[in-house]
N, CA and C atoms as a LAMMPS dump frame, in Angstrom:
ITEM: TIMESTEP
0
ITEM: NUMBER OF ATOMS
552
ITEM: BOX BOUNDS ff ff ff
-5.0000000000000000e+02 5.0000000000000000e+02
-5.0000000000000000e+02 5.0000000000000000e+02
-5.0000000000000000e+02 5.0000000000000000e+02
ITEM: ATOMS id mol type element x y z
1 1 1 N -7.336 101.583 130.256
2 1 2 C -7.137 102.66 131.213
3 1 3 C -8.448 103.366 131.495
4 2 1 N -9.53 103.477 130.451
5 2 2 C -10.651 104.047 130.658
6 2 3 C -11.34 103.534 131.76
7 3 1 N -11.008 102.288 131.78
8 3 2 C -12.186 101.755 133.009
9 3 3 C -11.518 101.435 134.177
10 4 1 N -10.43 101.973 134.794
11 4 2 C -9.456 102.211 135.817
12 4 3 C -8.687 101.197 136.185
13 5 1 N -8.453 99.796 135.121
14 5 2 C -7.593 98.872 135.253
15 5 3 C -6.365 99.111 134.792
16 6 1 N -5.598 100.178 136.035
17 6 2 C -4.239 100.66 135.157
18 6 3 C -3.353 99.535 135.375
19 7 1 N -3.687 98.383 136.263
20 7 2 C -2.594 96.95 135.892
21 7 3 C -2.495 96.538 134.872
22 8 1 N -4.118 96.227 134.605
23 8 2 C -4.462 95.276 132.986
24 8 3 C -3.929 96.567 131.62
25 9 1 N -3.704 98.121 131.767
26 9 2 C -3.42 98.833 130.742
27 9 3 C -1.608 98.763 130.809
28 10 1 N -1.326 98.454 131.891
29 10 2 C 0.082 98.578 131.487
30 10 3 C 0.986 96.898 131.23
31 11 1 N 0.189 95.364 131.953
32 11 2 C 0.026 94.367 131.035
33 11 3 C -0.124 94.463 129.373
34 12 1 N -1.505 95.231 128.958
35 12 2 C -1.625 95.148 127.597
36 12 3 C -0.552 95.964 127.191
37 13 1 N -0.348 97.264 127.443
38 13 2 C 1.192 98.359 127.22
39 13 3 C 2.225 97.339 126.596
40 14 1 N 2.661 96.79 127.657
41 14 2 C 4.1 96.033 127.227
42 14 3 C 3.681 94.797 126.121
43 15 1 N 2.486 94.57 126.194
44 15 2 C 2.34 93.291 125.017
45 15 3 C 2.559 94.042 123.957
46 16 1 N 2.085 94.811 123.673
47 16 2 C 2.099 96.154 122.59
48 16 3 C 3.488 96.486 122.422
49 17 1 N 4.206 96.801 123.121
50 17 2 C 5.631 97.195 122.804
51 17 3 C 6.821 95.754 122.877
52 18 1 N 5.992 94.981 122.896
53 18 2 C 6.961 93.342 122.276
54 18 3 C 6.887 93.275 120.939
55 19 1 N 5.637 93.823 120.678
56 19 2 C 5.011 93.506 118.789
57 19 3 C 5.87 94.695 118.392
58 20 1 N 6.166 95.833 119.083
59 20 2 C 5.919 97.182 118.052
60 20 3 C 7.328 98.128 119.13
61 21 1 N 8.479 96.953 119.213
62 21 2 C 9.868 98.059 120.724
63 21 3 C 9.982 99.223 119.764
64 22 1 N 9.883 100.324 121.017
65 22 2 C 10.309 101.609 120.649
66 22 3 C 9.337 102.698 120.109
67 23 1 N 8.205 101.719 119.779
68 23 2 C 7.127 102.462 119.723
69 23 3 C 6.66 103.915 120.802
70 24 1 N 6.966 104.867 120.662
71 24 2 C 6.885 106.087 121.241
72 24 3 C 5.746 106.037 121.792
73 25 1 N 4.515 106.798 121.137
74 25 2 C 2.692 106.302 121.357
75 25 3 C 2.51 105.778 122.61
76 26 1 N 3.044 104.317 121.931
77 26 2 C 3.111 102.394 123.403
78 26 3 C 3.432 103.2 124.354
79 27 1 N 5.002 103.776 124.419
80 27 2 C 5.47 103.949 125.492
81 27 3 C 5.28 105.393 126.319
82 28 1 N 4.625 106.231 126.033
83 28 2 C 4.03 107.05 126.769
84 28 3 C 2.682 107.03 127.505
85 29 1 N 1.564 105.867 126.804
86 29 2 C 0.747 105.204 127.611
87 29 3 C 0.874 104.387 128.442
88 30 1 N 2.395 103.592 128.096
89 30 2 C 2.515 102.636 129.153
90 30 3 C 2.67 103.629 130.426
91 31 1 N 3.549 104.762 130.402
92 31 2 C 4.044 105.578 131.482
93 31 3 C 2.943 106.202 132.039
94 32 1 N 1.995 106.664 131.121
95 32 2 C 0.32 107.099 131.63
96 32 3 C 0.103 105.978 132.812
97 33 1 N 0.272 104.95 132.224
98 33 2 C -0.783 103.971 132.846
99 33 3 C -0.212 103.124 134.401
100 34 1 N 1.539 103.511 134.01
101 34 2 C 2.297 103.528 135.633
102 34 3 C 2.085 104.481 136.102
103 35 1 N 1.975 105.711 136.116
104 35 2 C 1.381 106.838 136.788
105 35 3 C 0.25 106.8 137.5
106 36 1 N -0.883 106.736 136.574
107 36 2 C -1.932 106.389 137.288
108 36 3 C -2.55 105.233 137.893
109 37 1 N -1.851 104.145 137.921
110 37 2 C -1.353 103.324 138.723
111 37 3 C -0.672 103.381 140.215
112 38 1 N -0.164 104.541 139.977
113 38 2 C 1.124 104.821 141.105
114 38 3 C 2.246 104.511 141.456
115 39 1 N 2.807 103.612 140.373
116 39 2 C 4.152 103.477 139.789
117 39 3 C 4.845 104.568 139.651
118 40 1 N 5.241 105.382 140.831
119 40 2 C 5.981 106.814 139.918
120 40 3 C 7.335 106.355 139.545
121 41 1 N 7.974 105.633 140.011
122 41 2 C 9.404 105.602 139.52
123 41 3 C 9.506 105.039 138.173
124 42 1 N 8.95 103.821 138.188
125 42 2 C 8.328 103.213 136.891
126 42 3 C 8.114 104.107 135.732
127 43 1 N 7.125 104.887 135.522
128 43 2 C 6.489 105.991 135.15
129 43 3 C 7.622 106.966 134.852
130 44 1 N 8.624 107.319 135.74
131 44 2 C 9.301 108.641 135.711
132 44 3 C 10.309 107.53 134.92
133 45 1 N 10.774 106.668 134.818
134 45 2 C 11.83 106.044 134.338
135 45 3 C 11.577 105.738 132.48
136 46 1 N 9.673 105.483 132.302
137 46 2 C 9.313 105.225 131.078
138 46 3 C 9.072 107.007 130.134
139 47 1 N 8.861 107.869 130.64
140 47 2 C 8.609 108.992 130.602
141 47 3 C 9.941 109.985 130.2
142 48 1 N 11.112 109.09 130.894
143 48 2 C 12.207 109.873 130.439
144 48 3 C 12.665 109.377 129.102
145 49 1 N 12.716 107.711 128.872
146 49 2 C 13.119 107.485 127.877
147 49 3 C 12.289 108.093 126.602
148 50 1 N 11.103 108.175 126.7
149 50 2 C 10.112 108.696 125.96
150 50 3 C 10.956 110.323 125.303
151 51 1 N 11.223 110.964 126.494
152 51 2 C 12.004 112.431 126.137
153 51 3 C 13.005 112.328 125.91
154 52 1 N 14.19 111.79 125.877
155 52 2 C 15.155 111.338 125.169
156 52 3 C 14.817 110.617 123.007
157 53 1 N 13.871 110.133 123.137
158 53 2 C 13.536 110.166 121.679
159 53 3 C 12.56 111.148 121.149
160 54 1 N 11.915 112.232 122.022
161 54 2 C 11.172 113.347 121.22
162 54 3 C 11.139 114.138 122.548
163 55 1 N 12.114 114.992 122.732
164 55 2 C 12.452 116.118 123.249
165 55 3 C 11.015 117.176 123.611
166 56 1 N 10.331 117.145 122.307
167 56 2 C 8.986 118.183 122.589
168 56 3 C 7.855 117.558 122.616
169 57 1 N 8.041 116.044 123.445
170 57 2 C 6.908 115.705 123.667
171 57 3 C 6.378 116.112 125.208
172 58 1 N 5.464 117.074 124.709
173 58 2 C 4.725 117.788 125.822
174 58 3 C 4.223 116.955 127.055
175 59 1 N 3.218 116.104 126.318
176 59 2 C 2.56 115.595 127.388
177 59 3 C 3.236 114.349 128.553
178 60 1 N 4.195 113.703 127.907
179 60 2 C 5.884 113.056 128.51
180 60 3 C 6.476 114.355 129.465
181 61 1 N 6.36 115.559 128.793
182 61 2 C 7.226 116.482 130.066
183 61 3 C 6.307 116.942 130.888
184 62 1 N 4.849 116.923 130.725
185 62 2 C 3.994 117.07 132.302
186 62 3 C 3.982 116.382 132.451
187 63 1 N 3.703 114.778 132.246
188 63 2 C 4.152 114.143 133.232
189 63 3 C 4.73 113.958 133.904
190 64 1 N 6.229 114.17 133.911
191 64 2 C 6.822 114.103 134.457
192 64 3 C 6.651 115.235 135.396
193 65 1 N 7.107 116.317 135.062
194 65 2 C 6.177 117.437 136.121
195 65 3 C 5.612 116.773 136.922
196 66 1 N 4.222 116.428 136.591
197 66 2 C 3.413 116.255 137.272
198 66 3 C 3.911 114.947 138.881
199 67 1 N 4.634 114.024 138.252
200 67 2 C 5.621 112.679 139.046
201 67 3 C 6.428 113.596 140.223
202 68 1 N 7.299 114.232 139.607
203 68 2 C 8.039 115.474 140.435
204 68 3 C 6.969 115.844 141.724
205 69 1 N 6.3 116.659 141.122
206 69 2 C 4.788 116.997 142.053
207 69 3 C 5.014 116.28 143.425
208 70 1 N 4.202 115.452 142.513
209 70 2 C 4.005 114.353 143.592
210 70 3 C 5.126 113.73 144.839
211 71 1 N 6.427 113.564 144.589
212 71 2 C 7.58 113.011 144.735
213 71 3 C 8.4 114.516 145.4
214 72 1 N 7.623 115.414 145.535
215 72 2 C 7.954 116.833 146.392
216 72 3 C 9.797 117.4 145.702
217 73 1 N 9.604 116.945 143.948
218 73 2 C 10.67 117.468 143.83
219 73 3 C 10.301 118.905 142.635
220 74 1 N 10.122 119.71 143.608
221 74 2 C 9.082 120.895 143.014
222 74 3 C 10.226 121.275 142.025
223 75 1 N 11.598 121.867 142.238
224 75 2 C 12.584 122.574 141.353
225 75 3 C 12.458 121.599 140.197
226 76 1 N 12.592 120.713 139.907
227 76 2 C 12.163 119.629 138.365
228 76 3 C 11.104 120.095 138.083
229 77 1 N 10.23 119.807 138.903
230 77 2 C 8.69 119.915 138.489
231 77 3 C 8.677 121.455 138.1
232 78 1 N 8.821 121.921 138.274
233 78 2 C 8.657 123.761 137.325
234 78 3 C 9.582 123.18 136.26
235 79 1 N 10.633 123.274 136.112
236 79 2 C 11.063 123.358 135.232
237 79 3 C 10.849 122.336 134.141
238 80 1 N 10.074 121.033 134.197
239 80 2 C 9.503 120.15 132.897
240 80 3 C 7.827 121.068 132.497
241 81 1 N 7.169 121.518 133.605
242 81 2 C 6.098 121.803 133.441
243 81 3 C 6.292 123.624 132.592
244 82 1 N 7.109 124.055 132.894
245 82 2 C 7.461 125.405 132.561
246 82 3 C 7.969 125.155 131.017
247 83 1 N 8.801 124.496 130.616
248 83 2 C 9.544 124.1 129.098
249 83 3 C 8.264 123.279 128.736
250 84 1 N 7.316 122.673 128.992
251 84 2 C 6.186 122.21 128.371
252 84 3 C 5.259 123.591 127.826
253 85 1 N 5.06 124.875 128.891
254 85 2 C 4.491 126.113 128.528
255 85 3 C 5.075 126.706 127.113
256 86 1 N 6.232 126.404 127.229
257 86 2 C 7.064 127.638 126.483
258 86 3 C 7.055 126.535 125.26
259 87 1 N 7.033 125.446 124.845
260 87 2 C 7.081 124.264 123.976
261 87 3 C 5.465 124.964 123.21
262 88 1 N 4.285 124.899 124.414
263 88 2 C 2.78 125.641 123.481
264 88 3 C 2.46 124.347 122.38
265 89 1 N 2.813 123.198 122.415
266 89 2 C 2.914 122.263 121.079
267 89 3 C 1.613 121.288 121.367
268 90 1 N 1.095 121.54 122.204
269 90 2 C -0.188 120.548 122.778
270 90 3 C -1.207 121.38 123.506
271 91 1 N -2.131 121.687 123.614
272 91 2 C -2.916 122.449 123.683
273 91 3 C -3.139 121.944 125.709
274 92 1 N -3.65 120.693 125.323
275 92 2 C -3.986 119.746 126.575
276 92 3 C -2.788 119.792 128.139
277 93 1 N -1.833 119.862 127.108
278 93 2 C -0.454 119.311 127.668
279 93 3 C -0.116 121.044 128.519
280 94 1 N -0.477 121.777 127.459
281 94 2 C -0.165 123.099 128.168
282 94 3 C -1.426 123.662 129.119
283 95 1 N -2.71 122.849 129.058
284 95 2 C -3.454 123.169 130.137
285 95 3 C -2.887 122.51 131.854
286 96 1 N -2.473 121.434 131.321
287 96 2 C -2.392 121.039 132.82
288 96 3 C -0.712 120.999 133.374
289 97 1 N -0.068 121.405 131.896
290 97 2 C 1.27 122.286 132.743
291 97 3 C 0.727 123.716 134.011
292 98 1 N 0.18 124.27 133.189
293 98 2 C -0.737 125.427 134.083
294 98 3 C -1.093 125.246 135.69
295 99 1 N -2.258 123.957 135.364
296 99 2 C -2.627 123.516 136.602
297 99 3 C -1.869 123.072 137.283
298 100 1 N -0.953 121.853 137.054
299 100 2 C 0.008 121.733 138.045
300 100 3 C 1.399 122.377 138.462
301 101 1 N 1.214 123.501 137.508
302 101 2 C 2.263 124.365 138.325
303 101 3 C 1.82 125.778 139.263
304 102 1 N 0.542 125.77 138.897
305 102 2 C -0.285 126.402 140.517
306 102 3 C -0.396 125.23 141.814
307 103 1 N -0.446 123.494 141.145
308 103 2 C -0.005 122.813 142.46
309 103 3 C 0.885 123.148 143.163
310 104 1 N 2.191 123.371 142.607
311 104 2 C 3.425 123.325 142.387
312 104 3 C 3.646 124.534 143.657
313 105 1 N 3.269 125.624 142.871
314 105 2 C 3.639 126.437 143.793
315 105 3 C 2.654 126.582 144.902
316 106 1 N 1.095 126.538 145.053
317 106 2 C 0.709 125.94 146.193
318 106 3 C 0.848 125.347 147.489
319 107 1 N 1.783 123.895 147.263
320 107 2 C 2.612 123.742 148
321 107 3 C 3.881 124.057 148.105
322 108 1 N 4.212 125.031 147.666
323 108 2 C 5.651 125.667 148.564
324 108 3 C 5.081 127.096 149.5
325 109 1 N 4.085 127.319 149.606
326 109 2 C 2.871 127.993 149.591
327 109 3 C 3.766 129.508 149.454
328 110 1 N 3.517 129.653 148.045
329 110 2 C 3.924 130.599 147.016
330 110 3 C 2.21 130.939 146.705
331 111 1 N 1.574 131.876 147.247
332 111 2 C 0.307 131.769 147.161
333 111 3 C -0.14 132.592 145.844
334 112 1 N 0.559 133.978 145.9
335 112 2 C 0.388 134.51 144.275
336 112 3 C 0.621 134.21 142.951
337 113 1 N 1.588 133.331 142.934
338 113 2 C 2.416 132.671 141.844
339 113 3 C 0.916 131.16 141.277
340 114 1 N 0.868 130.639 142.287
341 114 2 C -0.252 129.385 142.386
342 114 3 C -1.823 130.433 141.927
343 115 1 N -2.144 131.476 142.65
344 115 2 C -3.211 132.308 142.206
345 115 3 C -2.907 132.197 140.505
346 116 1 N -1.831 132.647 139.869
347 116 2 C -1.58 133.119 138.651
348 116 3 C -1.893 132.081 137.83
349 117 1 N -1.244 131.045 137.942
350 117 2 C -1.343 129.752 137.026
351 117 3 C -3.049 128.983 137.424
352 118 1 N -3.632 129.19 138.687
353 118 2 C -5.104 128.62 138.59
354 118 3 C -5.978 129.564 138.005
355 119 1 N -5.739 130.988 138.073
356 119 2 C -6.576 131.731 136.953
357 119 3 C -6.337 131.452 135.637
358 120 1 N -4.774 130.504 134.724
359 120 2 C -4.495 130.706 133.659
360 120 3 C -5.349 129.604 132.906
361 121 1 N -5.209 128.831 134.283
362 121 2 C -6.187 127.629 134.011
363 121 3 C -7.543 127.316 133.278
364 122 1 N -8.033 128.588 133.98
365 122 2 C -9.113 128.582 134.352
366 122 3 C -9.939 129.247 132.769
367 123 1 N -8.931 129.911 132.281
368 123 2 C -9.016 130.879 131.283
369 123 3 C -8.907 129.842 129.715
370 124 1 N -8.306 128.605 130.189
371 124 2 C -7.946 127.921 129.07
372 124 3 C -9.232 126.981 128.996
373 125 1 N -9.725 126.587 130.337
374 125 2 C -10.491 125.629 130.166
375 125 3 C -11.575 126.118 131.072
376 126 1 N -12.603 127.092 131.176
377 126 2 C -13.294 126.955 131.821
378 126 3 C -14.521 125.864 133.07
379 127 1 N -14.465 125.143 131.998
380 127 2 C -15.523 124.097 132.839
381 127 3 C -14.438 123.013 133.729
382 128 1 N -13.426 123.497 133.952
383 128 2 C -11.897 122.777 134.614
384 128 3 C -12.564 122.89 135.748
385 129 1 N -13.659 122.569 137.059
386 129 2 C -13.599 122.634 138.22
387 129 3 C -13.176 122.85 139.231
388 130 1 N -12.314 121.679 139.044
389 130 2 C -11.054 121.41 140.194
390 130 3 C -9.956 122.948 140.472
391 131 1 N -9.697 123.755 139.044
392 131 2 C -9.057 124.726 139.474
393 131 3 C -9.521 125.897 139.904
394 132 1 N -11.216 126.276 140.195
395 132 2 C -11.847 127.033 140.609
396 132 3 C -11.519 126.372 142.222
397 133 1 N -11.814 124.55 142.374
398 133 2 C -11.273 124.977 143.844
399 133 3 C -10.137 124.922 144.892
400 134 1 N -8.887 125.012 144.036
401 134 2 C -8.076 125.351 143.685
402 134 3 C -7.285 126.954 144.188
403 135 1 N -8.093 127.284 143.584
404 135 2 C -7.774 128.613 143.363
405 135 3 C -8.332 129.523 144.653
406 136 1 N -9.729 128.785 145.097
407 136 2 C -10.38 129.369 145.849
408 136 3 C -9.751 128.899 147.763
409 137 1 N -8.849 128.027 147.271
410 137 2 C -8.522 127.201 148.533
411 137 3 C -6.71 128.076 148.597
412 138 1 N -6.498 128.472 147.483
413 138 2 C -5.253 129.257 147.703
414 138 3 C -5.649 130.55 148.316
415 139 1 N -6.703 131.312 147.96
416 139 2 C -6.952 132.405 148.188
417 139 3 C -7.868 132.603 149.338
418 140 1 N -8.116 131.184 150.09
419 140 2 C -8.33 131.328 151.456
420 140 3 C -7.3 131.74 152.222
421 141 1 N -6.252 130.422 152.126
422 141 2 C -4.971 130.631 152.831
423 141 3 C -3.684 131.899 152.921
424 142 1 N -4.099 132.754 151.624
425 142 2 C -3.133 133.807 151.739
426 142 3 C -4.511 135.046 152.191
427 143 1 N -5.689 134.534 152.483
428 143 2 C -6.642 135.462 153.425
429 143 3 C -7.245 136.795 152.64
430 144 1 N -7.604 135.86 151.655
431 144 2 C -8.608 136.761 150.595
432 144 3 C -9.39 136.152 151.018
433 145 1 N -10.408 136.143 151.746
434 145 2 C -11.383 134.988 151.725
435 145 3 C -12.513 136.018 151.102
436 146 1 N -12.737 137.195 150.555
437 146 2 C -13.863 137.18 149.427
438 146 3 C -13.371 136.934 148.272
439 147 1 N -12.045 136.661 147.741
440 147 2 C -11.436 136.175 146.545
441 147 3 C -12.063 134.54 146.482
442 148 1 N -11.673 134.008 147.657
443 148 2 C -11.647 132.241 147.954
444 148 3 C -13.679 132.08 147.337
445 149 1 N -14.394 132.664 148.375
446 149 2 C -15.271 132.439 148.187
447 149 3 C -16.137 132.74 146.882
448 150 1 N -15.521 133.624 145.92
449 150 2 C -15.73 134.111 144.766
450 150 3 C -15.896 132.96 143.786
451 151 1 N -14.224 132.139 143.608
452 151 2 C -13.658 131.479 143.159
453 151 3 C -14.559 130.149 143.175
454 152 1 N -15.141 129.634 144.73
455 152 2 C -15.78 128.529 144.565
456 152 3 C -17.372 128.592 144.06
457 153 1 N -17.569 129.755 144.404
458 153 2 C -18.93 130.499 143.553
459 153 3 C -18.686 130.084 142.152
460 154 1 N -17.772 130.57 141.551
461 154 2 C -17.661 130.297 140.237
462 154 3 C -17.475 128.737 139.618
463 155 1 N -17.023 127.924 140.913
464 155 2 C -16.814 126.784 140.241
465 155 3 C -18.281 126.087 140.734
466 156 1 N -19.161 126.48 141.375
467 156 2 C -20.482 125.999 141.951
468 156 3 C -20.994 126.372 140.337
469 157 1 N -21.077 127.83 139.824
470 157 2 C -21.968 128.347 138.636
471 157 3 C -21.382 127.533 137.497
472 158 1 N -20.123 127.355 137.033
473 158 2 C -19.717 126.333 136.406
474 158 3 C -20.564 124.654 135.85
475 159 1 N -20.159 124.399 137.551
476 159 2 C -21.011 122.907 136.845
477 159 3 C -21.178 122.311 138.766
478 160 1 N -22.585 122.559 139.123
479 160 2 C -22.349 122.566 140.429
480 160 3 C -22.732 120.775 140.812
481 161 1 N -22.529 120.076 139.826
482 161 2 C -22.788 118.729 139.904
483 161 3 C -21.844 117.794 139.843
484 162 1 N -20.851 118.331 139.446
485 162 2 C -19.558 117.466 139.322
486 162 3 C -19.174 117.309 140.978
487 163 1 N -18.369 116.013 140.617
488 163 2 C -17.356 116.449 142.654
489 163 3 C -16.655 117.694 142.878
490 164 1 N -15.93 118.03 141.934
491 164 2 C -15.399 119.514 142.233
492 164 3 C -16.177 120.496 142.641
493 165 1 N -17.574 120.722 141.736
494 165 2 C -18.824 121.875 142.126
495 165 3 C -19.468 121.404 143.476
496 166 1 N -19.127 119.744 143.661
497 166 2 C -20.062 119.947 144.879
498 166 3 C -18.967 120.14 146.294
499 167 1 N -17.953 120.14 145.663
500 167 2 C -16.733 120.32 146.901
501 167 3 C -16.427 121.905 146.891
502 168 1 N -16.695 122.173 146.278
503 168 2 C -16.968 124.09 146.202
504 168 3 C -18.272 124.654 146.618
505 169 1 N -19.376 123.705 146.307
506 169 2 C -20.919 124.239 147.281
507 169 3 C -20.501 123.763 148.866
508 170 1 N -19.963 122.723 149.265
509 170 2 C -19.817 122.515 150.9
510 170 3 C -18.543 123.3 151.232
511 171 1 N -18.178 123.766 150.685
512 171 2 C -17.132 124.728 150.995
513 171 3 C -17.577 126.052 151.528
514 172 1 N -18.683 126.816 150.063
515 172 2 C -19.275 127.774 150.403
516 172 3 C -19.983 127.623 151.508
517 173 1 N -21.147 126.188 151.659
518 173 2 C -21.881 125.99 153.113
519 173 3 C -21.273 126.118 154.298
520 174 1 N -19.815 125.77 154.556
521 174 2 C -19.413 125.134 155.478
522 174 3 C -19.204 127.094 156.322
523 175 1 N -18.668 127.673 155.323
524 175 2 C -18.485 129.248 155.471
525 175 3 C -19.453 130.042 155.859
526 176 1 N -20.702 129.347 155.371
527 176 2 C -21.744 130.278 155.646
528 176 3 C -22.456 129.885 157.181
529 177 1 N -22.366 128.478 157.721
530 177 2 C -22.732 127.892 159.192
531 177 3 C -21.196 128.914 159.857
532 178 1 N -20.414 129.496 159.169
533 178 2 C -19.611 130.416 160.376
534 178 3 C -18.627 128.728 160.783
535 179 1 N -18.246 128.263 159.549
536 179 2 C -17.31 127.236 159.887
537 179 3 C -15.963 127.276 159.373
538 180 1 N -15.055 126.587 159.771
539 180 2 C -13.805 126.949 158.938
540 180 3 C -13.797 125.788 157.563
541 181 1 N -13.605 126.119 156.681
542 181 2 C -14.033 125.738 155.11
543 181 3 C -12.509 124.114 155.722
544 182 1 N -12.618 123.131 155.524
545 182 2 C -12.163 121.885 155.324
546 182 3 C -11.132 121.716 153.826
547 183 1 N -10.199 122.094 153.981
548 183 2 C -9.364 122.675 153.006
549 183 3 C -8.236 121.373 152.358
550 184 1 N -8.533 120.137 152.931
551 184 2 C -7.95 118.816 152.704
552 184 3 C -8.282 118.484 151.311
């Protein structure tokens, strides 16, 4: 999966869970690796069985969240990503419950609620990029735009070399030529 062959990771997955059925571990990477693949049904189908044998496995219930997300079934998606918060049992698992439930509400464009969870984000993981622009792209649209522009400031001072910092410096540029910031 490291080197973005999520075919060849979810091939090796199932060889792994012929030697070792039921293996929990197997089968939440395999579901990683249909996910990021883009297998969501796949994924949402390996992900459930996964939560059916360990209920507080966190990072199985953002995923799924996260599948929901994607699949515009936001009322699931809060509520796996929300019982992953309140679970607190994964540190990781409860960062990007966070983040994707400022997606979450983002697109229902719930703009304060999405503000709340990309600052919580932001607080857990600072050098998190993506939710500085994020955050700064919510707080365009509900027309803070010295909040927005704050936000991508911060994710420029952050780490202005990553894609996120540099999608937060042409953001700030695009604002400062007196342009409308490209918010895709």
């Amino acid at each position: 999966m490291n080197l973005g062959d999520f075919a060849g990771a979810i091939q090796a997955t199932r060889k792994a869970l012929e030697l070792s059925p039921g293996d929990v571990q197997a089968e939440t990477q395999l579901g990683a690796a249909q996910m990021k693949n883009g297998d969501y049904d796949e994924a949402l189908a390996t992900f459930q069985q996964v939560l059916l044998k360990e209920p507080a496995n966190s990072m199985a219930r953002v995923s799924v969240g996260y599948i929901c997300l994607k699949k515009r079934i936001f009322g699931e998606a809060i509520e796996h990503l929300s019982k992953a918060i309140r679970l607190d049992n994964d540190q990781k698992a409860t960062l990007y419950a966070h983040f994707y439930l400022g997606l979450v509400y983002f697109e229902r464009e719930m703009f304060e609620d999405a503000e709340t969870f990309f600052e919580k984000t932001i607080e857990r993981a600072p050098m998190m990029i993506e939710a500085f622009y994020h955050l700064g792209k919510t707080q365009w649209l509900a027309n803070d735009r010295d909040g927005a522009q704050d936000a991508w400031q911060r994710g420029v001072s952050a780490n202005a070399f990553s894609p996120w910092g540099e999608r937060c410096k042409e953001t700030l540029e695009s604002i400062s030529e007196g342009k409308e910031p490209d918010l895709s």
